[in-house]
N, C-alpha and C positions, 0 to 999 in steps of 0.2 A: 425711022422709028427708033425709039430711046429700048437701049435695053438694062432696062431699070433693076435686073436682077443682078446685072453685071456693076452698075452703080450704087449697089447694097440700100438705095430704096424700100425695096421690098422687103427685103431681108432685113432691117432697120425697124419697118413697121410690125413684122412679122412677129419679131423677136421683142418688142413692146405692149404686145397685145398680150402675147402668150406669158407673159411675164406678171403682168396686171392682174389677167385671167388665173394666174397659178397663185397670186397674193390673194388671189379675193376666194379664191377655194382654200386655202388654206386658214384665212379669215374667218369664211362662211362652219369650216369645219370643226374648225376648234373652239369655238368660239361659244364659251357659257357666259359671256357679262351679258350677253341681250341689248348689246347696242351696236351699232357701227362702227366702222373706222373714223368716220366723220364726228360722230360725238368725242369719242377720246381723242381725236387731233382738238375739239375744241376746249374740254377738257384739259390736255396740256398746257393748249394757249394759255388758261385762264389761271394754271399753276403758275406758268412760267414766268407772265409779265401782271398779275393781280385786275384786278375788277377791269372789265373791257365794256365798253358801248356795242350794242349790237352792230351795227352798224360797221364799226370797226371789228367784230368781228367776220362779218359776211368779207370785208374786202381780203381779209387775212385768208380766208378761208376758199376764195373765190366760189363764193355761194351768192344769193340773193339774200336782201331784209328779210325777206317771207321764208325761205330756207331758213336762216336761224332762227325762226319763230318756230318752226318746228321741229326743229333739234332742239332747241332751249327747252321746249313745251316739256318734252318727256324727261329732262336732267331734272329741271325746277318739281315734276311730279313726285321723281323718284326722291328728291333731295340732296341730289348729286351738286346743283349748284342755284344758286338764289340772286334772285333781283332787289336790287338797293336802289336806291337815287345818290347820285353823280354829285361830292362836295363844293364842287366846283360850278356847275351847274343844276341847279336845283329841279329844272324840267325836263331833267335826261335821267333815263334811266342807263345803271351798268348791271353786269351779270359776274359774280364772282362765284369760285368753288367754294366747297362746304367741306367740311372733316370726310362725311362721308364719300364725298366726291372723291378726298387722295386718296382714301384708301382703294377704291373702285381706279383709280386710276395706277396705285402699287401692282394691282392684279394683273390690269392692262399691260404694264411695263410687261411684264413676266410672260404674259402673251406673246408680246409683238418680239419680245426678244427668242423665244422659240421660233418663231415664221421666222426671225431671219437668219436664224442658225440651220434649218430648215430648207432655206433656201440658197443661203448665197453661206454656209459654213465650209465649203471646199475652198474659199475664198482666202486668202493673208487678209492680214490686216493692211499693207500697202494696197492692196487690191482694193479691199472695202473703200477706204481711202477713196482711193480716185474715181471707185464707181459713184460712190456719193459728190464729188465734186463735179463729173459727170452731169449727174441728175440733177445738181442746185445749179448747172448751166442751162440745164435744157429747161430748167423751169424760170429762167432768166429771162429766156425769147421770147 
């Protein structure tokens, strides 16, 4: 038999669970925008690279089509972001941010930047560093 504790296995899983679990309480806690992490990760998106195909978002976002129909559903309510048709393609729709949306997304920043001072601020900055280059590996595989 493997002993999987000794192969940090477990300890690997343990210590990403519990890390998850402590982002999403701290998410769940502080959190007056009334949306998810998931909205403002799409949100972002839709700052950072301008109008996106649903479609192209779900794949960024590793969601379903029907996922971002309903994340979309409730930004496009709020006014957070709005559907166009695609200049390039006339029979596609894209989803772009609205004024309203950055400023809801200014707040967000100021959020997320608490949780991770919060969380990982006993950290250096070379620390941060690599734990983030870390994560954009493990999310490689």
């Amino acid at each position: 038999m493997i002993d999987r504790r000794k192969n940090g296995i477990t300890t690997i899983f343990e210590v990403a669970t519990a890390i998850e679990r402590k982002w999403a309480n701290e998410w769940n806690s502080h959190n007056n925008l009334g949306l998810s992490k998931t909205h403002i990760l799409l949100l972002d998106l839709l700052e950072s690279k301008g109008p996106l195909r649903p479609s192209d978002l779900a794949e960024t976002l590793h969601v379903t089509t029907g996922g971002v129909t309903v994340l979309t559903s409730k930004l496009v309510k709020c006014n957070y972001i709005k559907k166009t048709q695609n200049p390039s393609d006339r029979r596609a729709s894209q989803l772009e941010i609205t004024d309203e949306g950055r400023h809801l997304l200014a707040d967000a920043y100021e959020h997320i930047e608490a949780i991770v001072h919060r969380m990982f601020g006993m950290l250096s900055a070379e620390e941060l560093k690599t734990l983030q280059i870390i994560f954009r590996k493990c999310l490689q595989a």
